[in-house]
C-alpha positions in Angstrom: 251.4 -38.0 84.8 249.0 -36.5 82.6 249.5 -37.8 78.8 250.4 -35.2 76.1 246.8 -35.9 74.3 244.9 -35.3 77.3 246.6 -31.9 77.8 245.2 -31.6 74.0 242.1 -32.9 74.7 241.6 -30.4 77.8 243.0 -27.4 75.9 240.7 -27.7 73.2 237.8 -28.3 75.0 238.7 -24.9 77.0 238.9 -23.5 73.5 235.2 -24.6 72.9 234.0 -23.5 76.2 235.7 -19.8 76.1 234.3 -19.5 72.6 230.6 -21.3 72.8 230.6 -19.3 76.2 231.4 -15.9 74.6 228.9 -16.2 72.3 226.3 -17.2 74.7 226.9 -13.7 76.5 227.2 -11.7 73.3 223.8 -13.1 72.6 222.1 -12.4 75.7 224.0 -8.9 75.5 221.5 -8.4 72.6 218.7 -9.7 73.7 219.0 -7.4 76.8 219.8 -4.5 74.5 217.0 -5.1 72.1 214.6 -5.5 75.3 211.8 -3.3 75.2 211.5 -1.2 78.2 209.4 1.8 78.8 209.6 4.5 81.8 206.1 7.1 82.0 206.9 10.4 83.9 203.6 11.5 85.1 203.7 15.4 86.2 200.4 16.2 86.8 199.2 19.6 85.7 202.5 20.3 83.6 201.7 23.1 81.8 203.1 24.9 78.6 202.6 28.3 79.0 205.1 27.8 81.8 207.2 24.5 80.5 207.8 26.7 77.3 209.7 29.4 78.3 211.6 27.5 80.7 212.6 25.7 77.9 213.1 28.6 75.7 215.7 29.9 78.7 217.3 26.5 78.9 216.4 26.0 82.2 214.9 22.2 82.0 217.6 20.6 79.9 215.9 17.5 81.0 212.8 18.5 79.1 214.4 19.9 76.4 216.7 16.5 75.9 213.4 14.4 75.6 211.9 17.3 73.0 215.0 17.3 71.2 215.7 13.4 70.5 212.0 12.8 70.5 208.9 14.1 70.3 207.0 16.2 72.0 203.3 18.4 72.0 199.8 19.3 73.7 198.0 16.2 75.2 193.9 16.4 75.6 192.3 15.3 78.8 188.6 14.7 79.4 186.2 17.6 79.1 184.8 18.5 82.0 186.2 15.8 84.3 189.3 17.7 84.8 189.5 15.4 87.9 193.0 13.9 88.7 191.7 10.5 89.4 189.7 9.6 86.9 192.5 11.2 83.9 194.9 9.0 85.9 193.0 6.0 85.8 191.8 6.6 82.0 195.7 7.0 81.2 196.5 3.9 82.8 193.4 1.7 81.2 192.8 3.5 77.6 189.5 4.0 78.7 187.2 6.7 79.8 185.6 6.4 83.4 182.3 4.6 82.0 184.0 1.8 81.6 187.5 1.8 84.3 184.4 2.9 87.1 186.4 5.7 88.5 184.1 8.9 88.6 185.8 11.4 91.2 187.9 11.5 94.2 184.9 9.9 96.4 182.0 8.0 95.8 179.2 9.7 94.4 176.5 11.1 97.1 172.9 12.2 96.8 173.8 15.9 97.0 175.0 15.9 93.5 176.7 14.2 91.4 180.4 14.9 91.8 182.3 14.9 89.0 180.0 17.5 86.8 180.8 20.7 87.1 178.1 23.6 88.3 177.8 26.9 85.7 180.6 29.6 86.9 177.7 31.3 88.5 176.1 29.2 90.4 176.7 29.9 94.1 178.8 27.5 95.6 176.9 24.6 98.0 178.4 22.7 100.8 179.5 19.0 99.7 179.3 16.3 101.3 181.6 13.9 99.7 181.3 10.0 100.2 184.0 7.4 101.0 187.7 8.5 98.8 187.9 6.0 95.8 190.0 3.4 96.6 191.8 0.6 94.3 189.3 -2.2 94.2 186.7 -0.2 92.4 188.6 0.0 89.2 187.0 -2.4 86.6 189.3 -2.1 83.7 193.0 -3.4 84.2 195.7 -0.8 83.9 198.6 -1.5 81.1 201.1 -2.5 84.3 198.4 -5.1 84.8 198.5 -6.2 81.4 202.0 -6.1 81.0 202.8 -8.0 84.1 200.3 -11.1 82.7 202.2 -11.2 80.0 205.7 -11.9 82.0 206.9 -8.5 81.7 208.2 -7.1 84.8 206.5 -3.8 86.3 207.0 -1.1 88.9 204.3 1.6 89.8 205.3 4.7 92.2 202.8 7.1 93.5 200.1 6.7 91.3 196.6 7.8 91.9 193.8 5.4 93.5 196.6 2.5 94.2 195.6 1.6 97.6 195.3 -0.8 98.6 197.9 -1.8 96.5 196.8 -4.5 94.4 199.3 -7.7 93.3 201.9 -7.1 90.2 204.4 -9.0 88.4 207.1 -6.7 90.6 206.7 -3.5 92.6 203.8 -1.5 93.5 204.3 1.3 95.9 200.4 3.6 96.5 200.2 6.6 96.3 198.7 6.9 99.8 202.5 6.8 101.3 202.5 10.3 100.9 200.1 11.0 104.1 201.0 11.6 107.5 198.4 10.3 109.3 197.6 6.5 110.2 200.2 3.8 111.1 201.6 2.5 109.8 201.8 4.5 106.7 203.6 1.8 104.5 202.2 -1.3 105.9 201.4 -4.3 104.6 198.2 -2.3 102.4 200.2 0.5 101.1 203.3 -1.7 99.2 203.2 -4.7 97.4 205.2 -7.0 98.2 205.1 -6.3 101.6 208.6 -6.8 102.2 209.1 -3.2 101.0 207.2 -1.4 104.0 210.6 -1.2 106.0 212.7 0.4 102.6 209.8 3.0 102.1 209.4 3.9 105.6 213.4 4.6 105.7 213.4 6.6 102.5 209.7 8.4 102.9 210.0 12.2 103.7 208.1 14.1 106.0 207.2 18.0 106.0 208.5 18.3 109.4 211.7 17.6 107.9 212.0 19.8 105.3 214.6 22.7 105.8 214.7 26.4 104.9 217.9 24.9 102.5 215.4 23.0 100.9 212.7 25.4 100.3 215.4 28.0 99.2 215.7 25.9 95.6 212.3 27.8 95.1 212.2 31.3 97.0 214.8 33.7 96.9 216.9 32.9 100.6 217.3 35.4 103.5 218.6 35.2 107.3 217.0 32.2 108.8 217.7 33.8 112.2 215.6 36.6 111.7 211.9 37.0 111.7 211.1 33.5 109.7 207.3 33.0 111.3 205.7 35.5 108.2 207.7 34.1 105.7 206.9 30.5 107.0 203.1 30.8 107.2 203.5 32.3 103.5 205.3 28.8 102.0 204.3 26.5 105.4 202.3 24.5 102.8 205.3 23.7 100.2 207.0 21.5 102.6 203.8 19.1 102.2 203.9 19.5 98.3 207.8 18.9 98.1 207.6 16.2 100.6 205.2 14.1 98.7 207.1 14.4 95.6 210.5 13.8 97.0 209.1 10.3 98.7 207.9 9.1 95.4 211.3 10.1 93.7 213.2 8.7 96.0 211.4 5.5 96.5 211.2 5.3 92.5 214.8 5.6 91.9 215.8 3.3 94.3 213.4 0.6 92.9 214.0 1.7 89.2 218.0 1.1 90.2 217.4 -2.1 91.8 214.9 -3.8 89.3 215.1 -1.8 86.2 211.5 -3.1 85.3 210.5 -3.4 81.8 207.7 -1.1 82.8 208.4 1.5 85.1 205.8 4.6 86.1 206.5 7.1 88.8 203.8 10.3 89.4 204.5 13.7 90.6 201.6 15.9 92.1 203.1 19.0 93.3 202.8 21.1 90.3 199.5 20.9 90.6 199.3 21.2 93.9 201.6 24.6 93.8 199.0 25.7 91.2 196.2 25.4 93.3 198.1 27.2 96.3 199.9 29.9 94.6 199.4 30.4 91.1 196.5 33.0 92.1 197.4 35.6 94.5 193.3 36.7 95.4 192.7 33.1 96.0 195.6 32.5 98.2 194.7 35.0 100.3 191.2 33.8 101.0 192.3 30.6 101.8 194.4 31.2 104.0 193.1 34.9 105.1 196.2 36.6 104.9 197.0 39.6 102.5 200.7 39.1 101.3 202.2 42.8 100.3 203.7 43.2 97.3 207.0 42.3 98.5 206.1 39.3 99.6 204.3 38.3 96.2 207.2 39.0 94.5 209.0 36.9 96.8 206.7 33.7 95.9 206.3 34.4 92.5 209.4 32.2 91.7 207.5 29.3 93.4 206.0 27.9 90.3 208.5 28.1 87.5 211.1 26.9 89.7 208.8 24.0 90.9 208.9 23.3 87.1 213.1 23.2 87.4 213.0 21.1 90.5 210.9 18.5 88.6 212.7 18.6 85.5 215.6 17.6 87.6 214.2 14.8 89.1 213.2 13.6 85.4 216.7 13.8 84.7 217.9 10.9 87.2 215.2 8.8 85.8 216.3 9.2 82.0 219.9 8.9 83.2 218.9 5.4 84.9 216.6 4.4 81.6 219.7 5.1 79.4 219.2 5.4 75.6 217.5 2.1 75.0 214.5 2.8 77.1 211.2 4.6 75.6 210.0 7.4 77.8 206.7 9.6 78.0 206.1 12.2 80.1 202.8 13.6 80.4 200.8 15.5 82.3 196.9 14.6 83.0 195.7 18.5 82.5 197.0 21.8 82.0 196.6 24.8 84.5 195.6 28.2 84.1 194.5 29.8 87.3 191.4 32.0 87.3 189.5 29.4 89.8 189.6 27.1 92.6 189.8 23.3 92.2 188.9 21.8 88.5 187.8 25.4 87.3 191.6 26.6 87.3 192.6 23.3 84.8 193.2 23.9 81.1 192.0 20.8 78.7 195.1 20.4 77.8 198.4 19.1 79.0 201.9 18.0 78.1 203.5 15.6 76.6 206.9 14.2 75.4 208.3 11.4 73.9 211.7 9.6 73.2 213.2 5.9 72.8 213.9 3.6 70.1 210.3 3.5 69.2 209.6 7.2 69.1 210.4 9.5 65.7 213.7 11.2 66.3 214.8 14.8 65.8 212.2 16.9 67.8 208.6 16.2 65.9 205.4 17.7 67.0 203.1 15.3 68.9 199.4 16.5 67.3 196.1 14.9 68.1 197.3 12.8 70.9 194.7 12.4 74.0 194.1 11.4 77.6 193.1 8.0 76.1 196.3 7.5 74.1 198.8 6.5 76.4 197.8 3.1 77.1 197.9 2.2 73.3 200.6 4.3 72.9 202.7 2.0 75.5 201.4 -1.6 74.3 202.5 -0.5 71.0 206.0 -0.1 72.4 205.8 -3.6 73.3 204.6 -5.2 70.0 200.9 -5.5 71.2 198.1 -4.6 70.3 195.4 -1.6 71.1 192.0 -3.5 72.1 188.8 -3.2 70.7 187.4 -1.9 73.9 190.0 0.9 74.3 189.3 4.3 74.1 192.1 5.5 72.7 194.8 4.5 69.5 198.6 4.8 69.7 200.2 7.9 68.8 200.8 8.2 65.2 202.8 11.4 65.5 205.2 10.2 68.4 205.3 6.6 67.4 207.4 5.9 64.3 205.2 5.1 61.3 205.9 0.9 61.0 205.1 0.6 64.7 201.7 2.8 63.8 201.4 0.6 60.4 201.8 -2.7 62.3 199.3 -1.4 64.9 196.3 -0.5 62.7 196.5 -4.1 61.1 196.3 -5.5 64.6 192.7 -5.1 65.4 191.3 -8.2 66.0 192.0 -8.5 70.0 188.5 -7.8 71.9 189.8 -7.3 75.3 192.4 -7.8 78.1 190.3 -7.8 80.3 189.8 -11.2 82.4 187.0 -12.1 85.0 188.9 -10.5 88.2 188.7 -6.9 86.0 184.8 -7.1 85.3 183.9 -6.8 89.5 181.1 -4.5 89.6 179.4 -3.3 93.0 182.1 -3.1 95.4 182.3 -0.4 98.2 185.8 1.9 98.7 187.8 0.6 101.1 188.4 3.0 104.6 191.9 3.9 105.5 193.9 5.5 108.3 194.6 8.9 105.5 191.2 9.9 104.6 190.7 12.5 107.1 194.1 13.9 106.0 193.3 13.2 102.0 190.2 15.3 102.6 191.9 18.1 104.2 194.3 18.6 101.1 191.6 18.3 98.8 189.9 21.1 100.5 193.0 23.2 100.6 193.5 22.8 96.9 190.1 23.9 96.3 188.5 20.7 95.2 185.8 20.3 98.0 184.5 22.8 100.8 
């Protein structure tokens, strides 16, 4: 029989147990809360003579949520290497290509140097392109890099020059999963850890697979039974674009639900990508030598704005997974404006948007803010500090002005860079994809 102060004894103990345990969970309840996390949207090419009236029609609430709580304005790239790889990389580092060591999509070759652009006039040569850029030429070490040495926990979707993908204190999925060609296509190479090859493969989408149902969010539908073989060869090359983009978002949400990284970044190309294919209708019928009639331009001229629509609802499962304690940018790397095939039809400058706990509240106007920003931008975020050797500063118009006072007094930190990030000399890597990544490049006007 169990004595009457024993019973005591036990009862009050539970006492001090429910209550030291309660506020052990309450605590760590706030500590999550107060966490700093911070999701990047990259839409490359987002554009605002396009975004804008969507928004002023209410037709990317997504957009418009993230203008309206936040900030949001006109973002600079680098003038003239409107060249998605190398604005990519200098978004990721805070620094310009001098210094993170990519310089184009390939290698440079003795023909010319790739990367500077020829005057409008000058009659248009044959390239002959080098070996594509591959991960282990960068020399600077991008923020998830940083981050990730510091014990934060990352996750990077689809991002430019990723393969092979390199190790990270999380999840690293290239960007070369997009391809078709090569097996396997998420091996060991294209994920790290390799353990996610198997969850990739199962959720990776391929353009054979894409319906009419699926192309119909962006072209006005008709009677698939009918006559499709015109219509198809006018849109065949969507299904690659919306593929591509529907592999990273679906990857990335998966992981983002799974881990909910302190630093998450997921890229989307196929804005840019529709740009280059349909934005001009001359030079889409050169390229593919077929004269649409003008029922049939009218048909794809929805393409675009409603690629815009598409994307804006894929940022919207994103910010719904982030929730309200989570910074987010969205940016693009360049505008578009047509009028020219492959770096000749960008715009210097692109989008942006911000919102979180960090961010000024009430829909202020991001001005000044460049390419080399972002990194800065998302260190300050975290409490750290903007290195010497950066390019770029943090934000001062998206950022609310303690974080940007507490920034510029934090100037003494040389570098984050370590031994590993100062290789110099090394070769790009071959893979299975870059017969196929040459063929889109050439498609989209880049190379001939």
């Amino acid at each position: 029989m169990i004595r009457p102060s024993r019973i005591r004894a036990i009862a009050v103990f539970a006492v001090i147990l429910v209550i030291v345990g309660g506020a052990y969970w309450k605590s760590a309840r706030a500590a999550e809360k107060s966490r700093t996390r911070v999701l990047v949207v990259g839409v490359d090419a987002g554009e605002w003579d396009v975004l804008g009236p969507l928004l002023d029609q209410s037709k990317c609430p997504n957009f418009a949520r993230v203008r309206a709580q936040g900030a949001a304005g006109k973002l600079r790239s680098i003038v003239p290497l409107t060249r998605s790889p190398v604005i990519w990389t200098t978004i990721a580092t805070g620094k310009g290509p001098e210094k993170h060591g990519i310089q184009d999509f390939f290698m440079r070759t003795g023909m010319r140097e790739l990367g500077e652009e020829p005057p409008d006039d000058a009659p248009v040569k044959p390239q002959a392109p080098g070996k594509p850029v591959t991960s282990n030429i960068w020399k600077a070490r991008p923020v998830w890099d940083i981050l990730g040495g510091l014990g934060r926990t990352v996750g990077v979707i689809g991002w430019w020059i990723t393969w092979p993908a390199q190790p990270v204190n999380g999840v690293l999925v290239s960007d070369y999963i997009q391809y078709s060609f090569g097996e396997p296509r998420s091996g060991p190479r294209s994920v790290y850890p390799d353990s996610l090859a198997s969850m990739v493969e199962r959720l990776r989408v391929k353009p054979e697979d894409v319906s009419w149902a699926e192309l119909f969010q962006f072209v006005a539908p008709f009677d698939t039974t009918k006559g499709t073989a015109r219509r198809e060869e006018l849109i065949h090359d969507v299904k690659w674009v919306y593929a591509a983009d529907m592999t990273f978002y679906r990857i990335g949400l998966e992981l983002y639900r799974q881990k909910h990284s302190d630093f998450f970044a997921v890229y989307f190309r196929g804005v840019d990508e529709l740009g280059h294919l349909y934005w001009d209708a001359e030079t889409f019928g050169l390229r593919h030598d077929i004269r649409p009639t003008k029922e049939e331009l009218a048909w794809m001229k929805p393409l675009i704005p409603n690629y815009y629509i598409f994307t804006d609802r894929m940022l919207g499962d994103f910010l719904k997974e982030a929730g309200r304690n989570t910074d987010v940018i969205v940016c693009s790397d360049h505008g578009f404006g047509g009028g020219g095939q492959g770096v000749r039809a960008h715009k210097p400058d692109g989008i942006i948007f911000m919102m979180g706990p960090h961010v000024v509240k009430g829909g202020g106007t991001i001005t000044g803010a460049t390419v080399f920003d972002i990194t800065p931008t998302i260190l300050a975020m975290f409490g750290l500090p903007t290195a010497q050797d950066m390019d770029g500063r943090p934000i001062a118009t998206g950022l609310k002005p303690e974080i940007v006072k507490r920034m510029e007094r934090e100037t003494r930190l040389p570098t984050y860079e370590t031994e590993r990030a100062e290789r110099k000399g090394e070769e790009p890597l071959r893979s299975p994809v870059d017969e196929e990544l040459r063929e889109r490049l050439r498609s989209l006007g880049y190379i001939q």
